[in-house]
C-alpha positions as YAML, in Angstrom:
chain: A
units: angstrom
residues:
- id: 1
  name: UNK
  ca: [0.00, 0.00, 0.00]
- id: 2
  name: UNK
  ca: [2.92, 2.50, 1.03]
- id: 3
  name: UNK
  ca: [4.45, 1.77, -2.44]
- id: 4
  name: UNK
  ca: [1.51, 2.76, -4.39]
- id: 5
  name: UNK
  ca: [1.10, 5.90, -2.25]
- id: 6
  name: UNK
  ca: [4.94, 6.85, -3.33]
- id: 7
  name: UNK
  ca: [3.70, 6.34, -6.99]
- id: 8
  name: UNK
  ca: [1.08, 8.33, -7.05]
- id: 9
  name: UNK
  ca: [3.15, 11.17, -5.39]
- id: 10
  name: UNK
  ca: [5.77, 10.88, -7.74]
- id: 11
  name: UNK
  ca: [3.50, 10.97, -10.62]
- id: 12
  name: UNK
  ca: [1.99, 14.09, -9.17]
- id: 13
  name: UNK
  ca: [5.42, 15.94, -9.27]
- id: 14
  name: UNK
  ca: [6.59, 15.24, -12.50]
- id: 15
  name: UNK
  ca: [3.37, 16.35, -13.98]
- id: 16
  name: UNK
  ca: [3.75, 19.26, -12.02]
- id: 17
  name: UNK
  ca: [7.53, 19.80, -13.06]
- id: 18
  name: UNK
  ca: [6.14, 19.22, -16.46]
- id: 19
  name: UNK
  ca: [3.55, 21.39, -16.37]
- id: 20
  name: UNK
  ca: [5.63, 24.37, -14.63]
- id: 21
  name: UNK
  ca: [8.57, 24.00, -17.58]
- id: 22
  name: UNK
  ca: [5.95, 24.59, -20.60]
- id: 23
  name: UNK
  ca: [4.26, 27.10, -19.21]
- id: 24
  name: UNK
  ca: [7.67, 28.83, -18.64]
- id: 25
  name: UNK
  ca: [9.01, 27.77, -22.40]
- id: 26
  name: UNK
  ca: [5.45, 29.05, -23.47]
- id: 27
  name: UNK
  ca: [5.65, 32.28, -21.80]
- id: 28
  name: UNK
  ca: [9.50, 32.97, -22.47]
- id: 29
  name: UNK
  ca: [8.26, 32.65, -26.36]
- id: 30
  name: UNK
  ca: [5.47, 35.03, -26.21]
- id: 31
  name: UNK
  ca: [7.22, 37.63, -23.96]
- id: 32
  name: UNK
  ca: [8.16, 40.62, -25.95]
- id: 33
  name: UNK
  ca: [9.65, 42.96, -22.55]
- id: 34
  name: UNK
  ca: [13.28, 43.29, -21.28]
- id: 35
  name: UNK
  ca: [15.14, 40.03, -20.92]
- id: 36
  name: UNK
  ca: [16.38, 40.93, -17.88]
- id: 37
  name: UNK
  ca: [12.80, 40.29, -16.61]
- id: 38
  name: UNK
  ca: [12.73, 36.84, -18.38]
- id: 39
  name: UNK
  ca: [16.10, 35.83, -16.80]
- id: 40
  name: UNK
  ca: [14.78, 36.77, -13.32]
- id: 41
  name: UNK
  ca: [11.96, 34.56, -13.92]
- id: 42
  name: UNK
  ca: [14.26, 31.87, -15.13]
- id: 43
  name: UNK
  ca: [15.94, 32.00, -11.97]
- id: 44
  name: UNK
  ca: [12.76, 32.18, -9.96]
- id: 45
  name: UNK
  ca: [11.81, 29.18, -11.64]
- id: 46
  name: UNK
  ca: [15.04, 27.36, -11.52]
- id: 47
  name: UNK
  ca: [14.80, 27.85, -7.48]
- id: 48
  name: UNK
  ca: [11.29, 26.18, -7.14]
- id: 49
  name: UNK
  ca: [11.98, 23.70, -9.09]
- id: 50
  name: UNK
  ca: [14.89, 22.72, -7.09]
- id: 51
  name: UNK
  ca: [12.99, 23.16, -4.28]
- id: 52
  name: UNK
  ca: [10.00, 21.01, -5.01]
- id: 53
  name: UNK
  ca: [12.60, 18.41, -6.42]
- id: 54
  name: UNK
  ca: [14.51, 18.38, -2.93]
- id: 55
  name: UNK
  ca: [11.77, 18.52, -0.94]
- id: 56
  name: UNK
  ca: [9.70, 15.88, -2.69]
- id: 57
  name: UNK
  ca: [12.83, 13.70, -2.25]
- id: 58
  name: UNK
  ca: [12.95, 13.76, 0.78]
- id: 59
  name: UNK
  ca: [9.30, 13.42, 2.10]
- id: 60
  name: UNK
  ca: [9.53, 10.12, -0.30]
- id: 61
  name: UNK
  ca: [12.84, 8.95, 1.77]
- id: 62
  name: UNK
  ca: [10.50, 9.37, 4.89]
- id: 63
  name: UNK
  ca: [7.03, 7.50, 3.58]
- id: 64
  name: UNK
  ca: [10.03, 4.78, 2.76]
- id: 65
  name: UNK
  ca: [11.65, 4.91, 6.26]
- id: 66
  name: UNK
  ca: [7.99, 4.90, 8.02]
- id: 67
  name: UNK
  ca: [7.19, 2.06, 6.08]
- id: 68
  name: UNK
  ca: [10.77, 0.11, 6.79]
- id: 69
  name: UNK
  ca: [10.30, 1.33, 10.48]
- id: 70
  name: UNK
  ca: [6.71, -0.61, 10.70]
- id: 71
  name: UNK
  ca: [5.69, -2.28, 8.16]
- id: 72
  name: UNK
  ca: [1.90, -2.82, 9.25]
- id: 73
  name: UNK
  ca: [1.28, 0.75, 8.92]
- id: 74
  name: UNK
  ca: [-1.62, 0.31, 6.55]
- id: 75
  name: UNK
  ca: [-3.16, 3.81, 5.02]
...
């Protein structure tokens, strides 16, 4: 059961990774303003995405440690 849970959370995050990278490849081709604008959102972007990767790593390392640490934890 814990497996499927990890699954399903991992599935959720790389839709959202893959939804967060075209809308930022859509918007970088229909923004017309200074670039220096665009590259600050590039690096806004760059830091939540590293942040939702890390993160979500790590709350995936815990559901697996919970589930090592008892195993008849069923939710």
């Amino acid at each position: 059961m814990q497996n499927k849970r990890i699954r399903k959370f991992v599935i959720s995050i790389v839709m959202l990774m893959a939804g967060m990278t075209a809308g930022f490849i859509l918007l970088g081709t229909v923004y017309t303003g200074p670039r220096w604008i665009a590259f600050a959102v590039f690096v806004v972007y760059l830091v939540v995405s590293y942040a939702v990767v890390r993160l979500s790593w790590r709350y995936v390392s815990d559901m697996k440690k919970e589930n090592i640490d008892n195993p008849h934890i069923s939710s």
